[in-house]
Backbone as a ProteinNet text record, in pm:
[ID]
protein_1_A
[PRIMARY]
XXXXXXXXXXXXXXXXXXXXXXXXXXXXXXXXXXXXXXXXXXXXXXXXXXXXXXXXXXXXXXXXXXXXXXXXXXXXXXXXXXXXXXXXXXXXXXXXXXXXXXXXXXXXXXXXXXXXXXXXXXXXXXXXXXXXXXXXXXXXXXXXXXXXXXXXXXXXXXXXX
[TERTIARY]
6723.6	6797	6717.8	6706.7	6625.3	6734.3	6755.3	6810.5	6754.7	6814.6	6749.2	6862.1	6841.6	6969.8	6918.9	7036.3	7011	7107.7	7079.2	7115.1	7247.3	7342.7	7435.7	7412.8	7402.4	7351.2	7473.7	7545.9	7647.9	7826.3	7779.8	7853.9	7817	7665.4	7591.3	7585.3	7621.8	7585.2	7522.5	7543.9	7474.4	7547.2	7658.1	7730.6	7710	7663	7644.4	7612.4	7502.2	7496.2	7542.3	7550.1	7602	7519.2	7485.6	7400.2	7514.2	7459.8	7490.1	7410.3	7414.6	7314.1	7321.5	7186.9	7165.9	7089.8	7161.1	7114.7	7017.9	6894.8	6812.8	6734.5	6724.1	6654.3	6779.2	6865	6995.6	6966.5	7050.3	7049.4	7180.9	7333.2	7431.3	7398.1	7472.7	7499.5	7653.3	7650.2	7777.9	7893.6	7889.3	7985.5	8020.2	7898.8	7936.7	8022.3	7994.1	8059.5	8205.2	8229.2	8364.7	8406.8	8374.9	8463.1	8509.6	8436.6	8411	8539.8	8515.6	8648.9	8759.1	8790.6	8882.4	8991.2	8914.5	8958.8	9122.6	9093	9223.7	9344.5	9373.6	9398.3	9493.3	9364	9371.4	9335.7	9347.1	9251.8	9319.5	9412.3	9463.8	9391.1	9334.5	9333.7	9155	9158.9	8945	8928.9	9031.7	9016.3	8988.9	9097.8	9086.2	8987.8	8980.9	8894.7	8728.1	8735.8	8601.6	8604	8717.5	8709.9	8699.3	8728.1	8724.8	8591.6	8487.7	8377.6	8304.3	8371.7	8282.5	8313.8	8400.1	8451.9	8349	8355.3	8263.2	8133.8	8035.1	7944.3	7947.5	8021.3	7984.7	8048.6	8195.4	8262.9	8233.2	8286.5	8345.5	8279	8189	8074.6	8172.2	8106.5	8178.3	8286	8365.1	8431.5	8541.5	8553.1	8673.1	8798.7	8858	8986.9	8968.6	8843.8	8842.5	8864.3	8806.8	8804.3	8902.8	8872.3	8987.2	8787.4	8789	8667.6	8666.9	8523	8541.7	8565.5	8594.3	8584.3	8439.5	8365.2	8266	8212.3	8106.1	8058.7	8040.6	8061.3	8039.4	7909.3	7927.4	7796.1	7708.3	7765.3	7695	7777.1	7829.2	7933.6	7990.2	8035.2	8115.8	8248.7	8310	8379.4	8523.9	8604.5	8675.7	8711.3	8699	8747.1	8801.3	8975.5	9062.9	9113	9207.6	9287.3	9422.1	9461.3	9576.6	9598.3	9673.7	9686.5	9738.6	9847.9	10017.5	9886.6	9814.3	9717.6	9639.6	9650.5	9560.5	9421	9340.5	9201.5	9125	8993.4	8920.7	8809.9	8752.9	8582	8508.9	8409.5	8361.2	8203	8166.5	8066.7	7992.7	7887.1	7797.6	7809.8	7874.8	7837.4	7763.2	7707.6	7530.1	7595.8	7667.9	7746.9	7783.2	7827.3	7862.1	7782.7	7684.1	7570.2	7503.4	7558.3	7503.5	7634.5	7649.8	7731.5	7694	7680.2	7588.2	7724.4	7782.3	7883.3	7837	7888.1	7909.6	8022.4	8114.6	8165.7	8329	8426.1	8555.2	8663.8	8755.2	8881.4	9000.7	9098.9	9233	9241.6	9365.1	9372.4	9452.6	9552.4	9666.4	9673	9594.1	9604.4	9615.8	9643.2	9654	9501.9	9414.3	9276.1	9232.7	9054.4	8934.9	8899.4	8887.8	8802.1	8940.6	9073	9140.2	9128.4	9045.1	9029.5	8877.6	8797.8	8660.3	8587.4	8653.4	8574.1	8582.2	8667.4	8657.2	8584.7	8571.4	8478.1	8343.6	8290.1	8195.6	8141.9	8197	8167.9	8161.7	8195.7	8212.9	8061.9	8072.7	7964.3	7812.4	7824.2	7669.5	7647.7	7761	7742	7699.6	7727.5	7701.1	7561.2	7525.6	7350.9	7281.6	7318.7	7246.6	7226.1	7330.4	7336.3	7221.9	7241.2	7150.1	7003.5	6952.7	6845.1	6778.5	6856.1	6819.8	6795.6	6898.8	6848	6750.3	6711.8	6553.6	6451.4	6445.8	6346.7	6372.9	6474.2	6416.4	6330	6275.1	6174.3	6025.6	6022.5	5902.1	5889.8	5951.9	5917.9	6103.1	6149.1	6282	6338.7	6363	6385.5	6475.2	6570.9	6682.2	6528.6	6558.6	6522.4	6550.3	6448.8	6490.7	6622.7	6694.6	6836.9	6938.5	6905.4	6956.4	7024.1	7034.8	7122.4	7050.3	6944.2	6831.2	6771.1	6736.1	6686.5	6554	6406.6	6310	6173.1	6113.9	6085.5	6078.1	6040.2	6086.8	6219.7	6297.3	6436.8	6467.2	6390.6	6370.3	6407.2	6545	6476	6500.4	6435.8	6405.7	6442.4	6482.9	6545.8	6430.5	6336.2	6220.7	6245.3	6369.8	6381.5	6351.1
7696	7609.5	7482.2	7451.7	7315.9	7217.3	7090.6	6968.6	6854	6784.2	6609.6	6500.8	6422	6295.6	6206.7	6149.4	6102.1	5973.2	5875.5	5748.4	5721.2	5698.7	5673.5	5547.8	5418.7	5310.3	5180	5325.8	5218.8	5203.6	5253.2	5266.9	5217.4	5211.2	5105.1	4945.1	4880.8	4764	4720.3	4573.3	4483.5	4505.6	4599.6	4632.9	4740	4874.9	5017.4	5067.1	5168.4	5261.5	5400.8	5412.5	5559.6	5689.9	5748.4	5877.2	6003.6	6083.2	6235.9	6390.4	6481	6552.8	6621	6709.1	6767.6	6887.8	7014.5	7152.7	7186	7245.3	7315	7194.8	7294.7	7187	7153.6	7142.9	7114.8	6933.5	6925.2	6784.2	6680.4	6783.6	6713.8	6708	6578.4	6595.3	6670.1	6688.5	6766	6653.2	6540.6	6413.7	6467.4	6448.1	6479.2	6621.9	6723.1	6844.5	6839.6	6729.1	6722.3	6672	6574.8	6466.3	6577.2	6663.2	6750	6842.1	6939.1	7002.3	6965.7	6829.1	6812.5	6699.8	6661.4	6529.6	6584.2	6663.4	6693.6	6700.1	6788.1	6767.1	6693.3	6676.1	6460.7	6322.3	6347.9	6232.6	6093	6069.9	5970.5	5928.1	6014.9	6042.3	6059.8	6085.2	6078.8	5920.6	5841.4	5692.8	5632.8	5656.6	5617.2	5644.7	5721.1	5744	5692.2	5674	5602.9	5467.5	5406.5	5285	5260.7	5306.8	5281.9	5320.4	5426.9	5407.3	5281.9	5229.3	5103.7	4969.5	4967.2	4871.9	4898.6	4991.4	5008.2	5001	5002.1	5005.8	4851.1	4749	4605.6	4502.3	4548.4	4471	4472.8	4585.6	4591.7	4691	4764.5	4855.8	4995.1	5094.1	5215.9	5220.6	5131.2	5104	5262.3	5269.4	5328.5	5408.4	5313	5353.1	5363.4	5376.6	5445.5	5590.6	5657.3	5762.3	5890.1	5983.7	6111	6121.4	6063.6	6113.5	6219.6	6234.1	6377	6516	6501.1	6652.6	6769.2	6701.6	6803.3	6808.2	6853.7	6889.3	6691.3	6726.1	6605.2	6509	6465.7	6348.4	6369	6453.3	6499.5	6371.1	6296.7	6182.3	6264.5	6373	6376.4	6350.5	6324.9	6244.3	6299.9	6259.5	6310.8	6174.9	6154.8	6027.7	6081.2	6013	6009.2	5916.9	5937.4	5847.6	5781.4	5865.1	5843.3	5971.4	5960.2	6038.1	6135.8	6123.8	6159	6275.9	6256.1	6328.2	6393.8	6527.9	6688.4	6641.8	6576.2	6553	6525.4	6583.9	6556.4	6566	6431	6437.4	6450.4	6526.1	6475.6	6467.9	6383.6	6283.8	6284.9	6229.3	6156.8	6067.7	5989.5	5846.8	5845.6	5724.7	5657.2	5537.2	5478.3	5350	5263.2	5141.5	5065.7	5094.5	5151.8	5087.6	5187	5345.1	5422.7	5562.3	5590.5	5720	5837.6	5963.8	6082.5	6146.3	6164.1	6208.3	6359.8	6500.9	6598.4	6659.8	6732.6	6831.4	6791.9	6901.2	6866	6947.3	6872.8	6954.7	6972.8	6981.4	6971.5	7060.8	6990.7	7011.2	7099.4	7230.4	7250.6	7369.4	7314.6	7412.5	7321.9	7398.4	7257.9	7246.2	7359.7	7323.4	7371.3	7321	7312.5	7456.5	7515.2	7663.5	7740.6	7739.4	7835	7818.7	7716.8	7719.7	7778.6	7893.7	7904.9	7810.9	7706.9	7631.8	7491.2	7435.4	7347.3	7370.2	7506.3	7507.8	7518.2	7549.1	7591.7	7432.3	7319.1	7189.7	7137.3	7127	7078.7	7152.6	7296.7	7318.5	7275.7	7308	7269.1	7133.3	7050.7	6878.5	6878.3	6990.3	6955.7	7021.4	7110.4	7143.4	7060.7	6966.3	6852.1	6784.5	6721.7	6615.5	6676.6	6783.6	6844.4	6837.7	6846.8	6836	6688.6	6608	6470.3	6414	6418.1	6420.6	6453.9	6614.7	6644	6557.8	6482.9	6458.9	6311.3	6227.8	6083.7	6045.9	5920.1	5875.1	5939.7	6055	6097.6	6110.9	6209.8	6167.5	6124.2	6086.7	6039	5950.3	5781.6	5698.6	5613.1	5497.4	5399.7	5293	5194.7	5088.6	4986.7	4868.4	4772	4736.6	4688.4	4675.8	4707.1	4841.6	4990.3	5044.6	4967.6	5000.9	5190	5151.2	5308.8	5364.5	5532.8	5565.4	5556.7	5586.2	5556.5	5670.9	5765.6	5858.3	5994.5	6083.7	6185.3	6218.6	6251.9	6287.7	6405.4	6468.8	6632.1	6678.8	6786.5	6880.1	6989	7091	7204.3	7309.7	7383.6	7441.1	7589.4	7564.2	7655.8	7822.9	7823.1	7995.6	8044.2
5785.4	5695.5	5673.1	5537.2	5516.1	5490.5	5473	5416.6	5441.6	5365.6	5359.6	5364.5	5417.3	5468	5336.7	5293.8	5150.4	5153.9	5140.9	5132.4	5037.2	5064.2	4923	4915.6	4864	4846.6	4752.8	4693.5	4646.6	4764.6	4872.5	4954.8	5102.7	5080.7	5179.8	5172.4	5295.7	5263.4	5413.1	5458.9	5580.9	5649.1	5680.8	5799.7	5883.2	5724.7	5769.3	5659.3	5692.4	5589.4	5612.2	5442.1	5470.9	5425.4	5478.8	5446.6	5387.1	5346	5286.2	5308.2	5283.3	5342.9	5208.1	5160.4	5072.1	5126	5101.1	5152.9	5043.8	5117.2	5040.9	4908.3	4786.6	4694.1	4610	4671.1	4571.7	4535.4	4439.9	4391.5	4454	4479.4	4519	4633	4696.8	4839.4	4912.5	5017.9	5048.2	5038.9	5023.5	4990.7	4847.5	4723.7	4609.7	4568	4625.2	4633.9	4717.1	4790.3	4873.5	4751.9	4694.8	4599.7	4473.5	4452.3	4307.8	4384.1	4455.2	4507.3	4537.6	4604.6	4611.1	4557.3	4474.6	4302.1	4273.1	4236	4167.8	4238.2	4341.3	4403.9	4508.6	4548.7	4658.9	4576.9	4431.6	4419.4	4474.9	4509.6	4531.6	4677.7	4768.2	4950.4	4902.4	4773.4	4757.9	4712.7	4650.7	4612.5	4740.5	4833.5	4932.7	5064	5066.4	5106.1	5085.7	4969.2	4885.4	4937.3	4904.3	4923.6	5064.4	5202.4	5313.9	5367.1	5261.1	5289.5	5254.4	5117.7	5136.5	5227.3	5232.8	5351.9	5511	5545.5	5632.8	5632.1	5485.1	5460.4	5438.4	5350.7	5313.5	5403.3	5494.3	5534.3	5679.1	5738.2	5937.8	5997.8	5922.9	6008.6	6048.7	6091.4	6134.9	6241.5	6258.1	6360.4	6374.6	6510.6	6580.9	6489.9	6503	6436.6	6309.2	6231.5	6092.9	6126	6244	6269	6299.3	6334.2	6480.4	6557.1	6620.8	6737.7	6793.8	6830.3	6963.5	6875.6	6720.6	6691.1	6718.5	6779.4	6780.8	6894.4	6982.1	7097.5	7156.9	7325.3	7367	7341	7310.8	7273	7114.2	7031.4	6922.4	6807.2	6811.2	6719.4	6588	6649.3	6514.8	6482.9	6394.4	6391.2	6275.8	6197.7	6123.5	6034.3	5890.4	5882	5777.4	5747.8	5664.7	5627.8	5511	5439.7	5576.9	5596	5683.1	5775.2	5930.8	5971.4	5904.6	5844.2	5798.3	5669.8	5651.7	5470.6	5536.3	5465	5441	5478.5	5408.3	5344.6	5473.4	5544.3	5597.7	5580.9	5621	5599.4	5742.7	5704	5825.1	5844.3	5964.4	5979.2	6144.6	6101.2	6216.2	6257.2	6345.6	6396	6468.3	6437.4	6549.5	6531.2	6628.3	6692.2	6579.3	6512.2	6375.4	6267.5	6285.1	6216.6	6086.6	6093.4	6054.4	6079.6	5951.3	5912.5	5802.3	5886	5791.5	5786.9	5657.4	5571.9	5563.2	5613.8	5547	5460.7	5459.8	5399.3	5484.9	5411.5	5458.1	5338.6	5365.8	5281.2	5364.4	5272.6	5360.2	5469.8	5567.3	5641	5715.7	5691.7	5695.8	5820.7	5905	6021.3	6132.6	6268	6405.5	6382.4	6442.5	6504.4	6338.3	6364.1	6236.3	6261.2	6386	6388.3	6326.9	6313.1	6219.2	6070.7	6030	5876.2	5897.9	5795.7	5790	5680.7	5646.5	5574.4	5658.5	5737.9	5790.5	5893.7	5975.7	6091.7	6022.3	5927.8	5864.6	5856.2	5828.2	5817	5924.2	6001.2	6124.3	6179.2	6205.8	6276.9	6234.9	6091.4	6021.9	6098.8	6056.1	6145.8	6274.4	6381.3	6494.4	6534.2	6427.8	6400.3	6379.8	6262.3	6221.1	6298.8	6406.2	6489.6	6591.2	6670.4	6717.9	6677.1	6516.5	6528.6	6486.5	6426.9	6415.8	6576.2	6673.5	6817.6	6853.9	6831.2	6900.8	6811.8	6695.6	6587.4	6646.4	6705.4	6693.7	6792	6779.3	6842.5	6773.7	6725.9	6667.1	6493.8	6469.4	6290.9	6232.9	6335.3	6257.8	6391.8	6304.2	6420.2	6385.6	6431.6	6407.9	6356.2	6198.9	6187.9	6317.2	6292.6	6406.3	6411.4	6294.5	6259.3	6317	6335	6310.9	6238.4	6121	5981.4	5861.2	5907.8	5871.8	5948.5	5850.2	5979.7	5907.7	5949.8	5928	5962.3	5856.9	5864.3	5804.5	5864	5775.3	5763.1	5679.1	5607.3	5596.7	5562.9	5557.6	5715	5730.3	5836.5	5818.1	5915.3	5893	6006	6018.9	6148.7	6114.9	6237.5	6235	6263.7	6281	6268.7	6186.5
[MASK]
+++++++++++++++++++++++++++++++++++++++++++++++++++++++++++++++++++++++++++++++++++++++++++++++++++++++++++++++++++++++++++++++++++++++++++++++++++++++++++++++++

């Protein structure tokens, strides 16, 4: 599997940025393809949602209680971020501490657990691949800016199977 971590920039600011991932040579990111599926919908829980990404990106950084933590393997930061508990709509994400959030894929929610939906586990797991291989890659061709607001490096990865 190839992809590239892709900057959203109008959702980034001096608090946090926010990344996206783009599979293959595709042009969307899996953010843009969440928003496209599920507009109609949620659009009310995709406004919101929008907007609480930028708040975190210009205002209060990736904090906590934007989150549901712990959805993914111990120590991999993945994360779940929604409109409200009480709302369907889940996104979900990378955290690397305030400073930095890699946005994948998501969609309502209407089961207890993510592995009884095959599209929500399907998101979730790709995320906890990713996280996995951005881990083995930092320090060498993919690293935290001094900041730590970016990451710095190659963008591209590649899962060598």
């Amino acid at each position: 599997m190839k992809c590239r971590l892709k900057k959203i920039t109008h959702l980034s600011g001096n608090k946090a940025t926010i990344y996206s991932v783009v599979i293959g040579d595709g042009d969307k990111s899996l953010y843009e393809l969440f928003l496209a599926e599920n507009f109609i919908l949620y659009k009310s829980e995709i406004i919101d949602i929008n907007k609480r990404l930028q708040i975190i990106g210009k205002q209060t950084g990736a904090r906590d209680i934007y989150f549901k933590l712990n959805e993914g393997s111990p120590g991999d930061g993945i994360v779940a971020l929604y409109d409200d508990q009480k709302k369907k709509l889940r996104l979900y994400c990378i955290k690397y501490g305030t400073q930095i959030v890699v946005i994948g894929g998501g969609g309502p929610k209407n089961v207890k657990s993510l592995q009884e939906d095959p599209k929500l586990k399907d998101e979730n797991y790709f995320l906890r691949w990713l996280s996995q291989q951005i881990t083995l890659r930092q320090n060498f061709d993919l690293r935290f800016s001094k900041d730590g607001l970016d990451f710095i490096g190659d963008l591209e990865i590649e899962d060598d199977k």
